[in-house]
N, C-alpha and C positions, 0 to 999 in steps of 0.2 A: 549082411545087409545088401538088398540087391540094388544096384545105379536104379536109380529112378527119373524124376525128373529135375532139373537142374535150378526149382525155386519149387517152393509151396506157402502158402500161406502162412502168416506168421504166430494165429491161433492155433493150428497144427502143429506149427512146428514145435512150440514150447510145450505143448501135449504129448504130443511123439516121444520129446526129449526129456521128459517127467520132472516139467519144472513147476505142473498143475494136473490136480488129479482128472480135471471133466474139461475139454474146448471151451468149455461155459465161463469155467472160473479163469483160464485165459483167456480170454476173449472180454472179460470185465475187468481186468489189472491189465490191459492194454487200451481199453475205453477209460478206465481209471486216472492214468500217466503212469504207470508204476513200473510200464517199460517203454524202452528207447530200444531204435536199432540205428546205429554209427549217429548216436549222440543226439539223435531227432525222435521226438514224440511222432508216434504213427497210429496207424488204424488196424485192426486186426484180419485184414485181409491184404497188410500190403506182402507182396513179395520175400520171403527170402533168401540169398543164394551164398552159395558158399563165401568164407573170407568175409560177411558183415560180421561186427561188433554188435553183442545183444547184449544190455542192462535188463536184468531184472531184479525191481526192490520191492523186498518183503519189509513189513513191519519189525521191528525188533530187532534188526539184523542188518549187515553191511548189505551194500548192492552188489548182485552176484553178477559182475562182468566177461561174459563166454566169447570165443570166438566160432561160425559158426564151421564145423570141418565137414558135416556130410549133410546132404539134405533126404528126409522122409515124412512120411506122412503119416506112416503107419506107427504105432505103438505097439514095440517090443518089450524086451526082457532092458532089467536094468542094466546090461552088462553093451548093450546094443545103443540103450539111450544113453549110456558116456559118450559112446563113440562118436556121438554126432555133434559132439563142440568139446572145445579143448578152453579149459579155465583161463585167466590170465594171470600171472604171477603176484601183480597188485592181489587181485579179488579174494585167492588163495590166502595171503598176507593179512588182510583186514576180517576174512572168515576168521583164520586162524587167533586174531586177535581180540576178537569179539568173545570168542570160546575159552578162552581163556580167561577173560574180564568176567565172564560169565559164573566160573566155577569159583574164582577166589573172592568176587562181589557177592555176597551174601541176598538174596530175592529181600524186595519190601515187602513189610507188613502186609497179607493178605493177597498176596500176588498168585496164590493158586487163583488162578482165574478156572478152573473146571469146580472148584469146590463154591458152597457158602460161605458167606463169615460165618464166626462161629461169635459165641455170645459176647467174647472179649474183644474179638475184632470189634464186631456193632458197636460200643461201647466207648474205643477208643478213635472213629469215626467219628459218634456221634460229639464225643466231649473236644476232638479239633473242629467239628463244624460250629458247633457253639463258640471255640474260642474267635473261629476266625469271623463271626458273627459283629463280635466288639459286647 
């Protein structure tokens, strides 16, 4: 990783750092609120430089809080985009816990969200929307 500049933008930066796959879809989870830098909702061009605190929340998931250790602009290899923020022991802790709730909590009813229902699912939607109808 070559020294670069000493801030870059904060759409960048979470690009670079493969926390989003396009500046695009960063740059709208930071127009969203879905990230903070040291605890403050920001804009996606503000600055940032080594040693800030970056929250970012995904849906379904704990908030992934990095610390930032190198700054780039560029998007590398995975092994490149670690290198540029070190986790914090919290965020590790609460990932870890999620993943775990995850595998021994069983998915609800119809929670493949890439699939259809299927004709039972429909079925047992339709007969709680009637119930809760009265």
């Amino acid at each position: 990783m070559e020294d670069g500049p000493a801030r870059v933008r904060l759409d960048k930066w979470l690009w670079a750092a493969r926390f989003f796959r396009t500046r695009a879809l960063a740059t709208e989870a930071v127009h969203g609120g879905r990230v903070h830098v040291n605890g403050q909702r920001v804009k996606p061009a503000r600055d940032v430089r080594e040693g800030d605190e970056v929250q970012v929340m995904r849906p379904g998931s704990p908030a992934t809080v990095v610390i930032v250790r190198c700054i780039s602009g560029r998007r590398g290899p995975a092994s490149e985009a670690r290198a540029l923020y070190e986790e914090t022991p919290e965020s590790l802790k609460a990932r870890e816990t999620a993943r775990l709730v995850r595998r021994v909590v069983p998915p609800p009813p119809g929670a493949d969200l890439g699939a259809r229902p299927t004709k039972r699912d429909r079925r047992r939607f339709d007969d709680a929307r009637r119930r809760s109808r009265g």
